[in-house]
DSSP file (Angstrom, degrees, kcal/mol; ACC not computed):
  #  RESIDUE AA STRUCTURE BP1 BP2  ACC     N-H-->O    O-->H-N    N-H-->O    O-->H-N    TCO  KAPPA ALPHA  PHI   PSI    X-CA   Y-CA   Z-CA
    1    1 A X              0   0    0      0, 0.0     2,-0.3     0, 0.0   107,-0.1   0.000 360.0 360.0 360.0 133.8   21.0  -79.0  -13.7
    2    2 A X     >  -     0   0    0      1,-0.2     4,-1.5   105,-0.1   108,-0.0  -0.478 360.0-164.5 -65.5 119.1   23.6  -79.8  -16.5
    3    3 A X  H  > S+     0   0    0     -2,-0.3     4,-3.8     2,-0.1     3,-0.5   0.972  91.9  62.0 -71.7 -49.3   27.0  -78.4  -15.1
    4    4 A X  H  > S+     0   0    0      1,-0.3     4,-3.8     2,-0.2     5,-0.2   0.924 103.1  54.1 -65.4 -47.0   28.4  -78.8  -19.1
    5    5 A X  H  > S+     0   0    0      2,-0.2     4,-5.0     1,-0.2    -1,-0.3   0.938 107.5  46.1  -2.5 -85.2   25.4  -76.1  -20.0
    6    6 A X  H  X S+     0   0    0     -4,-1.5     4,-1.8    -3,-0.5     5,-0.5   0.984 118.1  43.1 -50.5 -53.9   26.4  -73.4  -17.5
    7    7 A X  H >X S+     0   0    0     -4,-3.8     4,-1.8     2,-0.2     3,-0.5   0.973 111.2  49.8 -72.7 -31.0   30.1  -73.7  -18.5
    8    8 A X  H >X S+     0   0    0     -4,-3.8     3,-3.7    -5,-0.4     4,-1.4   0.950 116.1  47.3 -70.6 -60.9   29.7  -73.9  -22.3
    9    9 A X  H 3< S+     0   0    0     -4,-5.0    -1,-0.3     1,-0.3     4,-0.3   0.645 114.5  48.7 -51.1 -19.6   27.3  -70.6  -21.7
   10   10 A X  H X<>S+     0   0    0     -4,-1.8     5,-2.1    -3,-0.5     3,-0.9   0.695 115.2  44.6 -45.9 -35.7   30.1  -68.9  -19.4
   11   11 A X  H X<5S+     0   0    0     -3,-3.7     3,-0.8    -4,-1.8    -1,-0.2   0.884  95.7  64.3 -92.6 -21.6   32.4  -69.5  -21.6
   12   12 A X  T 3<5S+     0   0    0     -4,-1.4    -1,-0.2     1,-0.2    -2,-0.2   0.627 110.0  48.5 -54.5 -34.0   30.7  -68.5  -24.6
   13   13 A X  T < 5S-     0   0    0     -3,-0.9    -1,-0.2    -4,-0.3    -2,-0.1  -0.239 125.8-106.9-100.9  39.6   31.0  -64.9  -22.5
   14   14 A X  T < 5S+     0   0    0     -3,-0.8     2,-0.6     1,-0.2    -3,-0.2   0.887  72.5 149.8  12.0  65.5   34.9  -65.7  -22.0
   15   15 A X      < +     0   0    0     -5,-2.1    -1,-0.2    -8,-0.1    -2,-0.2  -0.960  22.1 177.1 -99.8 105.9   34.2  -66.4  -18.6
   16   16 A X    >   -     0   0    0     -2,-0.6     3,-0.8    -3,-0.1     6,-0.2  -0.465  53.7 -94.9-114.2-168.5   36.7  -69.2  -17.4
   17   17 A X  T 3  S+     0   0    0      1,-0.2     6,-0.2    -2,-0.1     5,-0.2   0.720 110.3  88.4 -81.4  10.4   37.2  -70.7  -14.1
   18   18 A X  T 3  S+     0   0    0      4,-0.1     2,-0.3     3,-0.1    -1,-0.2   0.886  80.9  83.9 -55.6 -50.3   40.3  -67.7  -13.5
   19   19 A X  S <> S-     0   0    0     -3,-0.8     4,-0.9     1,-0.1     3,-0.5  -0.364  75.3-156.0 -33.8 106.3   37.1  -66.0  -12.2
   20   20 A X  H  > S+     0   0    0     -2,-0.3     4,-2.8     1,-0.2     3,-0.3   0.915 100.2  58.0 -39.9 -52.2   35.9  -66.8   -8.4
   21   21 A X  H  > S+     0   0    0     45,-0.3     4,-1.8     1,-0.2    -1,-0.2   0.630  87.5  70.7 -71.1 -15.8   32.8  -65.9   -9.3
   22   22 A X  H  > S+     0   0    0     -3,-0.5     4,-1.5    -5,-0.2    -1,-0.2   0.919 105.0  41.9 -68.1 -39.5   32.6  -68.6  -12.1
   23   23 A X  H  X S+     0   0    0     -4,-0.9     4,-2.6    -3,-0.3     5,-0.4   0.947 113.7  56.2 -65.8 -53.9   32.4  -71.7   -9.4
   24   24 A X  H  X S+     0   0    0     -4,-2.8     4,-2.5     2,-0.2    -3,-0.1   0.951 107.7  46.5 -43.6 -47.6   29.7  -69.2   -7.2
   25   25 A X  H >X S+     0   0    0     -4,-1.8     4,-1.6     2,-0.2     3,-0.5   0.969 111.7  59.6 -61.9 -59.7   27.2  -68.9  -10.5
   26   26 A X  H >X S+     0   0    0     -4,-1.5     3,-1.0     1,-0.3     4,-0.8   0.787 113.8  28.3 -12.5 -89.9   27.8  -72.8  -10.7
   27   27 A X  H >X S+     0   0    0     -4,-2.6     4,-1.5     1,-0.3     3,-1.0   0.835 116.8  62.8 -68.8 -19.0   26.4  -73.8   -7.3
   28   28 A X  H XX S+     0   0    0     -4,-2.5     4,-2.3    -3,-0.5     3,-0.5   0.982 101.9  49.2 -58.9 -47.3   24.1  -70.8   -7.3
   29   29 A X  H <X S+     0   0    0     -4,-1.6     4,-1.2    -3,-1.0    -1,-0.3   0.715 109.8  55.8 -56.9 -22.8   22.2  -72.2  -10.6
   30   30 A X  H <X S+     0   0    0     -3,-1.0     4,-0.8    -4,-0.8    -1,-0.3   0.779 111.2  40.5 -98.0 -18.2   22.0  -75.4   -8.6
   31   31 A X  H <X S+     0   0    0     -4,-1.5     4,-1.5    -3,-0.5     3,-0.3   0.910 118.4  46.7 -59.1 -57.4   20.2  -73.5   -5.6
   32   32 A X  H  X S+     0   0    0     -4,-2.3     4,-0.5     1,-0.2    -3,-0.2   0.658 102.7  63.5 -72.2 -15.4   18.1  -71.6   -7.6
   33   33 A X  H  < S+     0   0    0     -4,-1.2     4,-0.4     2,-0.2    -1,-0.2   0.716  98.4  54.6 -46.6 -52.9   17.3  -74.3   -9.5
   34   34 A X  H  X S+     0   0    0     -4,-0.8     4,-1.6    -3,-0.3     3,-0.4   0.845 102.3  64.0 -29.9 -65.8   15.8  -75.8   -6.7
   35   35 A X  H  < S+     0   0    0     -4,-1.5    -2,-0.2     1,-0.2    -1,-0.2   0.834 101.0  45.5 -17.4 -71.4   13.8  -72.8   -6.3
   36   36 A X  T  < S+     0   0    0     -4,-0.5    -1,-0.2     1,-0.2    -2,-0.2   0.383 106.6  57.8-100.3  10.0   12.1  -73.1   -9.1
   37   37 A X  T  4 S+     0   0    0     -4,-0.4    -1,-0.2    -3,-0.4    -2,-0.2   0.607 111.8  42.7 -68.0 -37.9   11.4  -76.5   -8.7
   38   38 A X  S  < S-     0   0    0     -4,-1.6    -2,-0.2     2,-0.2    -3,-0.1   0.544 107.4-134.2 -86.6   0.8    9.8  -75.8   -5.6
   39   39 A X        +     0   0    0      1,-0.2     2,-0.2    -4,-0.1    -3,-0.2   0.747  65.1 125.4  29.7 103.2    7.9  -72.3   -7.4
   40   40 A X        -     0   0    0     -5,-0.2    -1,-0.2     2,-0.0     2,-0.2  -0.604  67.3-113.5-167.5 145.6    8.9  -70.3   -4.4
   41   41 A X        -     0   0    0     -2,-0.2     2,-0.3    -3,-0.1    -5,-0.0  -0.480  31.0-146.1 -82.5 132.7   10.9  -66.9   -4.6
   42   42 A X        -     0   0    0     -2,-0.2     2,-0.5   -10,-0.1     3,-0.1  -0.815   7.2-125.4-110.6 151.0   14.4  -67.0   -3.1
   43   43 A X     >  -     0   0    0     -2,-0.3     4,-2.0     1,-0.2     5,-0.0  -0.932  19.8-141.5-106.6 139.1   16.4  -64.1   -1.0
   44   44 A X  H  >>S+     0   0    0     -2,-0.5     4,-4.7     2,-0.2     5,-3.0   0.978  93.7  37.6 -19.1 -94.7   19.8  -63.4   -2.4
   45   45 A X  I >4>S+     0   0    0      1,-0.2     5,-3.0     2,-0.2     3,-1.0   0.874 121.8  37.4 -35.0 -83.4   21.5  -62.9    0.3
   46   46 A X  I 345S+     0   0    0      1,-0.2    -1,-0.2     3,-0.1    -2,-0.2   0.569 126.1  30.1 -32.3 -35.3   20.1  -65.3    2.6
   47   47 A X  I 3<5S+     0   0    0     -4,-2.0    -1,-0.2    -3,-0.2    -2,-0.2   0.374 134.2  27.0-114.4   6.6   19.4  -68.4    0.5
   48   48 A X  I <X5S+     0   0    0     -4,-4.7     4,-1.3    -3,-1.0     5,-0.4   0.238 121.0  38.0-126.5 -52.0   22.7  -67.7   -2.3
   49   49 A X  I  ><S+     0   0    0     -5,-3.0     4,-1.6     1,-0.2    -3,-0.1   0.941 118.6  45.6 -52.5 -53.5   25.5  -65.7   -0.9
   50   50 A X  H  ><S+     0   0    0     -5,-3.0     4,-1.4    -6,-0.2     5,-0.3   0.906 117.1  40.0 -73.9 -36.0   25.6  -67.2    2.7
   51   51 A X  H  > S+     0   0    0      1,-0.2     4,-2.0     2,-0.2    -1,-0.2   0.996 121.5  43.9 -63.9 -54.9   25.3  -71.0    1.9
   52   52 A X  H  X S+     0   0    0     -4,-1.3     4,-1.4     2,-0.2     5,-0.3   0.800 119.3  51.5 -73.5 -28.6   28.0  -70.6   -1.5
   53   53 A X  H  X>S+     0   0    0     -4,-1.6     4,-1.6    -5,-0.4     5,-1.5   0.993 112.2  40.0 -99.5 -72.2   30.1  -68.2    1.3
   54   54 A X  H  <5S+     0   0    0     -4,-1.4    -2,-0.2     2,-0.3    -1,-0.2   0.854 119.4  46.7 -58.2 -48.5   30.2  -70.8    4.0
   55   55 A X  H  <5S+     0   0    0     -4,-2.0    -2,-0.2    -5,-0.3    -1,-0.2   0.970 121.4  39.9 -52.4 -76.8   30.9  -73.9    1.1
   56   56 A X  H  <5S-     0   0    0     -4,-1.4    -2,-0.3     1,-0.1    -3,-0.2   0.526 119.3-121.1 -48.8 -27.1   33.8  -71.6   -0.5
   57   57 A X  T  <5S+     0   0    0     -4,-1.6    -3,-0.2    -5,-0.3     2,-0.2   0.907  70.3  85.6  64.5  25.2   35.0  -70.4    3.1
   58   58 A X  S   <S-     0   0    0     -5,-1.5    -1,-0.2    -6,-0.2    -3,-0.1  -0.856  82.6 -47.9-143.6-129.6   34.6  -67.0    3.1
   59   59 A X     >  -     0   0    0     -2,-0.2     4,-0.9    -6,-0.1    -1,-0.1  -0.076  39.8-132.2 -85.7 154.3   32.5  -63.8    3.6
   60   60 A X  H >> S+     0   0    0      2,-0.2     3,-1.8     1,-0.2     4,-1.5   0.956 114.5  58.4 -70.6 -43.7   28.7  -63.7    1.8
   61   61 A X  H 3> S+     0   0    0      2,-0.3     4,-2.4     1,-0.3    -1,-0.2   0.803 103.0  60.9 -97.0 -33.2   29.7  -59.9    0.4
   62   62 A X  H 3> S+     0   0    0      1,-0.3     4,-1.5     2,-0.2    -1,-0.3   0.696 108.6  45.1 -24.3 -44.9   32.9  -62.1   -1.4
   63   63 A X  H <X S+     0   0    0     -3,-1.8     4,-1.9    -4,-0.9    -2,-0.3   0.794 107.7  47.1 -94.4 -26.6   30.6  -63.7   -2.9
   64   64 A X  H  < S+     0   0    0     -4,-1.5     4,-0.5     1,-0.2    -2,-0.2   0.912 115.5  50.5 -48.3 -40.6   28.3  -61.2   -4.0
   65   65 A X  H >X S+     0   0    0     -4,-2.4     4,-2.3     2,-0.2     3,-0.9   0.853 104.0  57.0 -68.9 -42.8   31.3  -59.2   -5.3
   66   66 A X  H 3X S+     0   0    0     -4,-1.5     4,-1.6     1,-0.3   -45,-0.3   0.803 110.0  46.8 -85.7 -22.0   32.8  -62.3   -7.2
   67   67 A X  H 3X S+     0   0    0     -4,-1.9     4,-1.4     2,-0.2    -1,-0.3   0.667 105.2  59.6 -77.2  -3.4   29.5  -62.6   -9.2
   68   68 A X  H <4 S+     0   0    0     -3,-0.9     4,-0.2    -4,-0.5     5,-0.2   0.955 100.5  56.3  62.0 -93.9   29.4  -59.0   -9.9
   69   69 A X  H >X S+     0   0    0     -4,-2.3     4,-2.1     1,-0.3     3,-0.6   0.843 113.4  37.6 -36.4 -65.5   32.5  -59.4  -11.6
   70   70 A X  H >X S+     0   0    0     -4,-1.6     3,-3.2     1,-0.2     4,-2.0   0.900 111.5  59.5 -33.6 -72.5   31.2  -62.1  -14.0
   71   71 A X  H 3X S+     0   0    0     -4,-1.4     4,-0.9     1,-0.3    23,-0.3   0.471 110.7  41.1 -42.2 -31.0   27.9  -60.4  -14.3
   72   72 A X  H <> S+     0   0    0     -3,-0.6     4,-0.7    -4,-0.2    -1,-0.3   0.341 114.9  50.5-100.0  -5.9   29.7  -57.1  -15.7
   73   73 A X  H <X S+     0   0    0     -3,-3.2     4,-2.3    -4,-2.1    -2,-0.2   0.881 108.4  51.2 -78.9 -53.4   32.0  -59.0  -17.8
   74   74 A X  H  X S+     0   0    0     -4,-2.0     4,-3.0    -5,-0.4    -2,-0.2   0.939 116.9  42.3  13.7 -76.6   29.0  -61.1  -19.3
   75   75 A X  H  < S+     0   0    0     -4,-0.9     3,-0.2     1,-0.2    -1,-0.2   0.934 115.5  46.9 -47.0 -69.9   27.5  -57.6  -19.9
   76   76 A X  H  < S+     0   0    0     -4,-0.7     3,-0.3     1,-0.2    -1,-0.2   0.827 117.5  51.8 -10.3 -68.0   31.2  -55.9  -21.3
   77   77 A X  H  < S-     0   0    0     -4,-2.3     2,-0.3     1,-0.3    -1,-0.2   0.851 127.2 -19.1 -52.3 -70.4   31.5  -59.3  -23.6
   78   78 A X     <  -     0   0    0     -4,-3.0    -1,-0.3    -3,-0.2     3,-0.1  -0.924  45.7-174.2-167.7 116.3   28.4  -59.8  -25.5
   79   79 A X  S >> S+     0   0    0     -2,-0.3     4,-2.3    -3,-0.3     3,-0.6   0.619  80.0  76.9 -97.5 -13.5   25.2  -58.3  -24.8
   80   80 A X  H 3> S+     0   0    0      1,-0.2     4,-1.5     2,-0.1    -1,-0.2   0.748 110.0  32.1 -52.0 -13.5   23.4  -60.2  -27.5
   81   81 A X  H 3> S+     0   0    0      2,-0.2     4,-1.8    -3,-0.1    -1,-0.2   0.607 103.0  65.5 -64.8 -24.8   23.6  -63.2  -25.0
   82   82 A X  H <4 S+     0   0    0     -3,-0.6     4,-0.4     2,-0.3     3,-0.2   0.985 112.1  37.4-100.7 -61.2   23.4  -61.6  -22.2
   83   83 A X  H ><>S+     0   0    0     -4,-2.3     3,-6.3     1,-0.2     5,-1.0   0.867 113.4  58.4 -24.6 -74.9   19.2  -60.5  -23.8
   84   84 A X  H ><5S+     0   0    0     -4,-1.5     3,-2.6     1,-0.3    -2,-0.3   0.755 114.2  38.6 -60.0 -39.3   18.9  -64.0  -25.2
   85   85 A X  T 3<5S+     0   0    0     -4,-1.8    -1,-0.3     1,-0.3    21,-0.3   0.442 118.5  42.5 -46.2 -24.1   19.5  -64.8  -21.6
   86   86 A X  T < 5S-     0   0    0     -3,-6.3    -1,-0.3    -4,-0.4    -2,-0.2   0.220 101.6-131.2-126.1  -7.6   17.7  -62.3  -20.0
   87   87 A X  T < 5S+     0   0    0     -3,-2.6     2,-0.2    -4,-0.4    -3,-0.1   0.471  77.1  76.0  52.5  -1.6   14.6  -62.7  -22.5
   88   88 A X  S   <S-     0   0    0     -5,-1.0     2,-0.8     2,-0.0    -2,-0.2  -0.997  89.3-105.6-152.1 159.8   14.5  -58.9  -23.0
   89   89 A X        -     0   0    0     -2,-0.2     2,-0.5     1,-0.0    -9,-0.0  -0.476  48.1-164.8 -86.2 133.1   16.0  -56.3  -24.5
   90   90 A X        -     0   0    0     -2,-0.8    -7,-0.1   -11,-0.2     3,-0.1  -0.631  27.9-164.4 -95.8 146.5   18.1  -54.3  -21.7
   91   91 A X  S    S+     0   0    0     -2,-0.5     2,-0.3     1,-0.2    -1,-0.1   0.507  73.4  38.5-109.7  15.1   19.6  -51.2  -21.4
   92   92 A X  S    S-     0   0    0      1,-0.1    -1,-0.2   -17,-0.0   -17,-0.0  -0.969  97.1 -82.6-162.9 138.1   21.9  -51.6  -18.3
   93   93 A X        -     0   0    0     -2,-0.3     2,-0.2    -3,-0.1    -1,-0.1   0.126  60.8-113.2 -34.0 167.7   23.9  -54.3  -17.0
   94   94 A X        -     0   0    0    -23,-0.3   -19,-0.1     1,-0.1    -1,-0.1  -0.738  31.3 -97.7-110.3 162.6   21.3  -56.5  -15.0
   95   95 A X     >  -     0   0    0     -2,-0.2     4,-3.0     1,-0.1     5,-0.1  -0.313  39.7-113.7 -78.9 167.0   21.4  -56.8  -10.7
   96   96 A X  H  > S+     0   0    0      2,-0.2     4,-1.6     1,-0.2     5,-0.1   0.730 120.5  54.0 -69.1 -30.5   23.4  -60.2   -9.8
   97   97 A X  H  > S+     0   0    0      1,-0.1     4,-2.0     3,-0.1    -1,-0.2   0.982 105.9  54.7 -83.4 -57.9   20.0  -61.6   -8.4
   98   98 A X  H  > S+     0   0    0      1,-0.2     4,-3.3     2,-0.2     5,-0.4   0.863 112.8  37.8 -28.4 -61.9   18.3  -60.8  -11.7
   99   99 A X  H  X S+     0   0    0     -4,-3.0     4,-5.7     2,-0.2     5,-0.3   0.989 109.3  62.8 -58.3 -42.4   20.8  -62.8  -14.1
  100  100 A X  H  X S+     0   0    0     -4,-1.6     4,-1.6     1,-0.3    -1,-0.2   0.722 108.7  46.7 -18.2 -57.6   21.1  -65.8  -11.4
  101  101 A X  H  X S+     0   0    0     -4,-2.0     4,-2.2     2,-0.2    -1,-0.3   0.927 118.2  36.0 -48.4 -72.6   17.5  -66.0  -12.1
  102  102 A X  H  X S+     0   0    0     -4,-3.3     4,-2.6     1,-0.2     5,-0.3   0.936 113.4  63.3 -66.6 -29.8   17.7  -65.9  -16.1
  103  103 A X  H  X S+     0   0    0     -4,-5.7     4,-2.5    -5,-0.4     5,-0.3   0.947 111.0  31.8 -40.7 -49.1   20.9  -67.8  -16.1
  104  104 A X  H >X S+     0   0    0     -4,-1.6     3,-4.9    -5,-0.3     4,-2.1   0.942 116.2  56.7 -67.6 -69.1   19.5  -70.8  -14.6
  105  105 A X  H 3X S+     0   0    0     -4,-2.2     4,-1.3     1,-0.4    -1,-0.2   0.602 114.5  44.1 -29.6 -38.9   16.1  -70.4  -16.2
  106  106 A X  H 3< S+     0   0    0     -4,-2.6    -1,-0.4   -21,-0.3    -2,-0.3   0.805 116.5  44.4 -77.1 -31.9   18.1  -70.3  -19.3
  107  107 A X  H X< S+     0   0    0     -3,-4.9     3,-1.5    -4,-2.5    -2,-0.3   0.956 101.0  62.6 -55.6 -59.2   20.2  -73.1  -18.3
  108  108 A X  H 3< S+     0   0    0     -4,-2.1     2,-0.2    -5,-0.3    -2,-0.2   0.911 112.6  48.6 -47.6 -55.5   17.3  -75.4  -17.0
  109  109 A X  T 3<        0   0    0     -4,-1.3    -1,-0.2    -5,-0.2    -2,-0.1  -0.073 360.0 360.0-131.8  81.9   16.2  -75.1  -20.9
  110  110 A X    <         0   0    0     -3,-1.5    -1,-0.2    -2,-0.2    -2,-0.1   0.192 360.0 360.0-103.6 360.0   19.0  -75.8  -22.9
C-alpha cells in the first residue's frame, strides 16, 4: 500500500500526524490491506486494535478511540470526501471499522 496516498488523503481532511489516530489508520490500511488480498473479512477488534495497541504500546480501546477521533474529524472537515471515499452518499458519520474498510479500498486504488 502507498503510505504517500493515505497521508495526502488524511491530509486533504486536515488530518496531520498531531493526531494519534493518524499513525493507527496508517498501519491499519496496511492490515486491512492484507485482508483484502487474502478476500477474507477481518474483526476490528481482534485483527486491528490489538496488534496496532501492542506495536504503539498501549491499550486496544486507545486505539479505537484515537481513530474515532480522526474518523469524526474526517466527517466534521469535508463530507464530500468522506462519500467519495465511502462510495455512497451517507447521512451519519460512518463506524471506524466501516471507513478503515473504504479508506484502504480507496487507497489500494489511487
Amino acid at each position: 500500500m502507498n503510505r504517500n496516498i493515505m497521508i495526502q488523503t488524511l491530509r486533504r481532511f486536515k488530518v496531520t500526524s498531531g493526531y494519534k489516530g493518524y499513525y493507527y489508520l496508517l498501519d491499519d490500511a496496511d492490515i486491512i490491506s492484507g485482508f483484502h488480498t487474502k478476500e477474507k473479512p477481518f474483526a476490528t477488534q481482534n485483527d486491528i486494535y490489538i496488534p496496532i495497541g501492542e506495536k504503539h504500546e498501549t491499550s486496544f480501546y486507545n486505539v479505537e478511540r484515537g481513530i474515532r477521533v480522526v474518523v469524526d474529524k474526517c466527517w466534521k472537515e469535508d463530507k464530500e470526501l468522506m462519500m467519495e471515499i465511502l462510495g455512497y452518499h451517507a447521512i451519519k458519520c460512518p463506524s471506524n471499522s466501516e471507513f478503515l474498510d473504504a479508506f484502504t479500498f480507496f487507497c489500494e486504488n489511487r
